[in-house]
N, C-alpha and C positions, 0 to 999 in steps of 0.2 A: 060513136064517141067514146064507150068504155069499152070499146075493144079495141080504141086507137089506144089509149091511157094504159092499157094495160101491156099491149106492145111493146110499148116506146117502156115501160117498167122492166119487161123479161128482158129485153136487151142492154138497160144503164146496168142492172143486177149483173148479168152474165160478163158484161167489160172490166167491172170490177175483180169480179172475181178470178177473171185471166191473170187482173193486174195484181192483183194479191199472190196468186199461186207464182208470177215471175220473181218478183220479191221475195218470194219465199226461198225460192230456187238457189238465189245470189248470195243471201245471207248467209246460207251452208256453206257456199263453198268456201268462205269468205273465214269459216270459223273455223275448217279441216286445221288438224295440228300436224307439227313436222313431228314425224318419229324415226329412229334408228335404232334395228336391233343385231346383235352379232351369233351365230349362229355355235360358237363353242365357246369355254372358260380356256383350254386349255389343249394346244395339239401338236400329237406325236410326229416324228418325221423319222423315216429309216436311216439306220445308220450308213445306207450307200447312198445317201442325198434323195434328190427328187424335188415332185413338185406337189404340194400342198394344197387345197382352197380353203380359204375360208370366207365361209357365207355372209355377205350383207343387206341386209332387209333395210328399206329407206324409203321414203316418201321423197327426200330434200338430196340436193346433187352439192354441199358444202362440205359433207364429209371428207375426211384426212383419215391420212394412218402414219406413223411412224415406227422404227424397228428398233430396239436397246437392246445392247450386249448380243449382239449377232454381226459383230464386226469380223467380215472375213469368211463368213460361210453362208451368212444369212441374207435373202434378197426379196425383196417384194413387189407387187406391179398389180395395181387396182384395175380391176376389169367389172364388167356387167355385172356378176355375182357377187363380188366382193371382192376379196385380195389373194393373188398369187402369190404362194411362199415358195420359195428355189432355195435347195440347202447345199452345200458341198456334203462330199463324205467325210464321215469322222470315222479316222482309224488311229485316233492319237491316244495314247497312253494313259491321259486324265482323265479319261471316263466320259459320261455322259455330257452335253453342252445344254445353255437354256438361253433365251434371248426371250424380249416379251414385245410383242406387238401389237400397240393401241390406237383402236378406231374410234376417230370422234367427229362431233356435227355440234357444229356452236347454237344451229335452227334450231338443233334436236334435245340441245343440250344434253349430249352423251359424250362421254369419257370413258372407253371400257378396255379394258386389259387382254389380253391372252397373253398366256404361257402356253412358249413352244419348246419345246425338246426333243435335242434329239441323240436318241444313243449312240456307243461309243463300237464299232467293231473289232477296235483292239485286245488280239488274245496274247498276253505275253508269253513268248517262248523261251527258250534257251536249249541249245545242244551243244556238246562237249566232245570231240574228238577223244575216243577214251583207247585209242589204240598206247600201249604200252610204251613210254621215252627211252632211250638207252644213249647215255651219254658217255664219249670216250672217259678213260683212265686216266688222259692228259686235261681233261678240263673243254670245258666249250659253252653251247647254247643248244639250245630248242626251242621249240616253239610249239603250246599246246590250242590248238587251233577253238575259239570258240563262236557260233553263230547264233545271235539272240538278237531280241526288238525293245530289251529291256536295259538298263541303265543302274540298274539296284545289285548289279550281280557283284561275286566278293571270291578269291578264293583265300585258302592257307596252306600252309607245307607243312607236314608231320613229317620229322627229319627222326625216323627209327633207331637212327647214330647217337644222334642227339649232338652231333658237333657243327651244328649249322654249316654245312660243304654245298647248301642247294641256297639260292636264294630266288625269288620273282616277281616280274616285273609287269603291271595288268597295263598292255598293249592295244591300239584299236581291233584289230584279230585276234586277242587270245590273251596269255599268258605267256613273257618270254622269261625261260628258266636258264641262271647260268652256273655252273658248277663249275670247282675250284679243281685241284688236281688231287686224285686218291693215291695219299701215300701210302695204303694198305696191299697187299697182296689179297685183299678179299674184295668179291662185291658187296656194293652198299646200296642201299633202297629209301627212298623217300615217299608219300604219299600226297598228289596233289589234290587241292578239293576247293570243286568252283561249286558256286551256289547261289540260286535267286530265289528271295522271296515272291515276287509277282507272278515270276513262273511257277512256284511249287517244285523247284526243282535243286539234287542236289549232288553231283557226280563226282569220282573220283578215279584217278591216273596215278597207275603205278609209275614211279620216274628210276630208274637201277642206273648206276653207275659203273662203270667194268672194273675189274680189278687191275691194281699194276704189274705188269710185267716184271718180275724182278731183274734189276740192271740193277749196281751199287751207283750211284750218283754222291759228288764231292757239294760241300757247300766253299763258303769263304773264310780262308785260314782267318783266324785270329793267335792272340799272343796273351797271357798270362800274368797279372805281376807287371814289373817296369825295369827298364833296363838302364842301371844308374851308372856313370864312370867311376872306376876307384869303388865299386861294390861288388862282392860275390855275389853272385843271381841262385838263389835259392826261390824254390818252386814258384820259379815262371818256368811257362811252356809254351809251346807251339801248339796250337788245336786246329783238327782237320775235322768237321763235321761232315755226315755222310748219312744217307738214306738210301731205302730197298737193297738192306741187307740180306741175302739169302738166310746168311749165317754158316757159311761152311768156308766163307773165302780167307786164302793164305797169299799174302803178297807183299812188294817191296814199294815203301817212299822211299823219295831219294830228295835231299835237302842241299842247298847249295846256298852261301852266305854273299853277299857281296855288298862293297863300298868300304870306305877306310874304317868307319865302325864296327864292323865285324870282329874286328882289332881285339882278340881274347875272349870269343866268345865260343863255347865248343859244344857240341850236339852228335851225334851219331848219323855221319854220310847216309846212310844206308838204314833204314827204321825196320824192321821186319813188323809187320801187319797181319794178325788172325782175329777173325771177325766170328765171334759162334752162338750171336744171338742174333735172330734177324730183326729187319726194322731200321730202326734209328741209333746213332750214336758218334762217337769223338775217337778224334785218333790224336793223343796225346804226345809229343817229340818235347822231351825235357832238356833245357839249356843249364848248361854248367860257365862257369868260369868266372871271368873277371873283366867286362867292356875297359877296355884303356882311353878311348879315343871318342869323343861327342860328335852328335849328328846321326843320320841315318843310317838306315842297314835291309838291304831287301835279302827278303826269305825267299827261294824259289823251289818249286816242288815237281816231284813228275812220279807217276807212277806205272806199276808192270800190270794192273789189273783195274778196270776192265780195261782190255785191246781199245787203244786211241781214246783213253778218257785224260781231263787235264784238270790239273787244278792250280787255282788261280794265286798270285804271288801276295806275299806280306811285306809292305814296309811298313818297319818300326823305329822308332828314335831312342837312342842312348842320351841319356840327360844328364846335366852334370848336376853334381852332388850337391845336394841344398846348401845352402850358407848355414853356419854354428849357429847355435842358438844364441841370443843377441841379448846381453846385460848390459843393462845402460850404465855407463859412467854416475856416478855419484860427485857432482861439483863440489870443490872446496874451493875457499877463498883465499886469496892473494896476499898474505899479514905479513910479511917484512920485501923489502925495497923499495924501488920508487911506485908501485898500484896496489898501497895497503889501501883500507878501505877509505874513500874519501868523503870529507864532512858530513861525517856520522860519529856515535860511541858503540865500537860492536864489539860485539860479546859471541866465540863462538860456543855454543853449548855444547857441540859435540862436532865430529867430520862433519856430517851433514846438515846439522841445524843450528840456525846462526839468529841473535838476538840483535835489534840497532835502533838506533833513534838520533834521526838526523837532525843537525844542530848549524848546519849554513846549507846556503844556495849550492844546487847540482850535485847531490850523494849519488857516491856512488861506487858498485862492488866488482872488482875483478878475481875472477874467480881460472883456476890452474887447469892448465892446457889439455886438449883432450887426447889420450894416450892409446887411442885405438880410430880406426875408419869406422867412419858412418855407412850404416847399409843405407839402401836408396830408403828405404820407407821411414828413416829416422829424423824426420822434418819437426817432430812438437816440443815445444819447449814446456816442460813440466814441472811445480814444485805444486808445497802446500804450503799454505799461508793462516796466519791470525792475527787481525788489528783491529783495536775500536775505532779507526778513523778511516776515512776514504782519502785513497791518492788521488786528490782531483786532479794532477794535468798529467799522473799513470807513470807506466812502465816505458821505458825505451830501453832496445836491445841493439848492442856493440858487437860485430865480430870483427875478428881478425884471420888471416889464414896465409900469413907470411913465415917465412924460416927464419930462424934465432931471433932478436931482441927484437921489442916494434917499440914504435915512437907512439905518443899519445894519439897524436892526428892520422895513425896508421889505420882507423876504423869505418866502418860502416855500419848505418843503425838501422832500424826501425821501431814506429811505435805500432805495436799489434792492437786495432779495434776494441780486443777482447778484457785488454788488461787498462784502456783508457777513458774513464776513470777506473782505479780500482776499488770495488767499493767493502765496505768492514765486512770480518768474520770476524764471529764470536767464540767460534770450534775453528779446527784445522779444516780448511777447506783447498780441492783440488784443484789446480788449474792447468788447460793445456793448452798454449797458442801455437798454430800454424804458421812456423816460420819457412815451410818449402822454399815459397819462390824467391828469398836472400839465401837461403843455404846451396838454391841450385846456381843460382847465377853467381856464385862468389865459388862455388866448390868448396864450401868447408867441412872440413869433416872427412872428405873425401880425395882431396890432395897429399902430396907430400909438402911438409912443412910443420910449424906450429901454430893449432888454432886454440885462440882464446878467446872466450866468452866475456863479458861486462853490461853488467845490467845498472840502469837510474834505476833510483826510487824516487819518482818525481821532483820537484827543482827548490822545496823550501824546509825551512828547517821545523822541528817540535813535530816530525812523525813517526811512530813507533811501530813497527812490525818483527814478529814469528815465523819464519822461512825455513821448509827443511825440504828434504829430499829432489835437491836442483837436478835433473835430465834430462837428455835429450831422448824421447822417446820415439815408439814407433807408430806410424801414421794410421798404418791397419789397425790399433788397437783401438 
């Protein structure tokens, strides 16, 4: 019996204790944590590209990764180990590139960084075709050939002349250089000079230009002075400019005048020419006499030296002789017959200055006919005035420009803007109204006949004004 009891004891004991050890088992696994770990902070990649790994250690399969600032070169592809990185090559000029790529596990709650980088294989060059330029005597181009990976390059011209003759131009291939024409009988040298910082580099090209051949070459006659009708011509001349003088040459212009203005105008057929500096300079043909006749006049030229060279013709204009110099009429007033002054009491002070004070309806002054033509520019009606009062309804202006006696209603007026109202002066003040467009459409001034001027002083009586120096002046002034 107690060794049944004790049986049936080893065996409940040892059921338990199976069943405790399986429990036990279940609870572990049950309590394992997820973990993630990456196997670098930070990884290099060559600058010929390639492919990268980087290590992921993981219990949990939720892990991610994504790639920043690796747009365009940078690639990734999760495999067993962790992450494949694929780079392109960098041969680009900005140097090193970085992009970061972070793996994470929300199980594992991990967030972690790397930084990848990857260098740059670009070595900036720059080479410079430094073979010597030589550019014709007539002018041209070249071309200084340059092969570089770099973007920073610069050149400049050291012009030894110092007359700026080389200028240039930075082209995708080079340097394109153009030169002007050397009017020297010497060669001329300039020094080109290309240069990059990035490269370290800093080269320079002798550029020579050839000298010119000497040939005499003409420029384009010109003329001296002005050629007036009814004037002596005193130093005006003919001028022949010329370059690549030897300076030894002796030779003949020959000058020939043509068109009706030539009409008294006299020079030497035949110019004898000795040149005995070389280079540059004028070939002088003095005009004498007296143009009679307006309008043009061509100058035509030919010479013996060099064989088959030409030079080019001159026309000139013979102008007619300025108009006199231009005094204006000084107006006097109209005092016995029928256009003495009307309802006013005038006073003349002197020829030109006249005192009044009007005393009925519509005063008014006629003044003595004008004794000479009006030049064109002589359109403004000018005087000076002094009154304590304002003409409120102004000035109105009468002409006439009929032959012998005119009847009253023989006029035409105008009231000028300028003078309506006319307001007080306390001093002599000036005035000038533009009456052009009645002087031009009537022609006064400028016909044959008698023209007479008559001015209102506004339309009522008790107004006193100072008026002197009445004219017709000139427009330009």
């Amino acid at each position: 019996m107690n060794s049944l009891l004790k049986s049936s004891a080893f065996s409940v004991i040892a059921a338990l204790t199976m069943t405790m050890s399986v429990l036990s088992s279940c609870k572990s696994t049950e309590e394992e944590k997820a973990y993630l770990t990456v196997s670098d902070e930070s990884v290099p990649i060559s600058p010929v590209g390639g492919n990268v790994t980087v290590a992921v250690d993981t219990n949990t399969d939720d892990w991610t990764f994504v790639i920043s600032g690796g747009s365009g070169w940078l690639t990734g592809e999760k495999i067993a180990e962790g992450v494949r990185l694929t780079a392109t090559a960098n041969d680009l000029p900005a140097g090193a590139r970085t992009a970061i790529l972070t793996v994470a596990s929300v199980k594992a709650n991990v967030n972690k960084p790397v930084t990848v980088t990857q260098g740059s294989s670009y070595t900036p060059y720059l080479t410079v075709d430094k073979t010597p330029v030589e550019i014709p005597a007539d002018g041209g181009e070249a071309t200084v050939e340059v092969d570089t990976n770099t973007d920073d390059w610069t050149f400049a011209i050291t012009d030894g002349d110092g007359d700026g003759w080389l200028i240039g131009l930075k082209v995708a291939d080079g340097v394109k250089l153009t030169a002007v024409k050397n009017p020297t009988f010497d060669d001329r040298t300039a020094t080109l000079t290309i240069s990059s910082v990035r490269a370290d580099v800093s080269e320079e090209v002798v550029v020579t230009q050839m000298a010119s051949i000497p040939a005499l070459e003409f420029g384009e006659p010109s003329i001296t002075g002005k050629l007036i009708r009814g004037t002596s011509l005193v130093d005006v001349n003919l001028v022949i400019p010329y370059v690549l003088a030897v300076g030894d040459e002796s030779f003949t212009v020959t000058v020939q005048a043509t068109g009706a203005a030539a009409a008294g105008i006299s020079f030497a057929a035949e110019h004898q020419v000795s040149i005995t500096t070389p280079g540059a300079g004028d070939i002088t043909i003095p005009l004498t006499g007296m143009p009679t006749v307006t309008g043009p006049v061509t100058f035509n030229f030919t010479t013996t030296y060099p064989p088959d060279a030409t030079i080019g013709s001159l026309v000139a204009t013979v102008e007619p002789p300025p108009p006199p110099p231009y005094t204006p009429q000084m107006f006097t007033a109209v005092t016995t017959g029928f256009f003495v002054p009307n309802h006013m009491v005038f006073t003349a002070v002197s020829s030109t200055e006249f005192y009044f004070e009007t005393n009925n309806f519509d005063p008014w002054i006629f003044f003595q006919p004008l004794t000479n033509v009006l030049p064109d520019a002589a359109t403004l009606l000018c005087f000076e005035y002094k009154s304590e009062q304002t003409m409120q309804t102004g000035m109105q202006i009468y002409f006439s420009s009929h032959g012998g006696d005119i009847e009253q209603n023989d006029v035409n007026s105008i009231r000028p803007p300028a003078a309506n109202p006319l307001p007080p002066a306390a001093d002599w003040t000036k005035v000038e109204l533009d009456l052009e467009p009645m002087i031009k459409d009537l022609g006064w001034g400028t016909k044959t006949g008698v023209h007479y001027l008559r001015i209102d002083f506004g339309e009522f009586a008790g107004y006193t004004m100072h008026i002197r120096n009445i004219h017709i002046g000139l427009k330009t002034n």
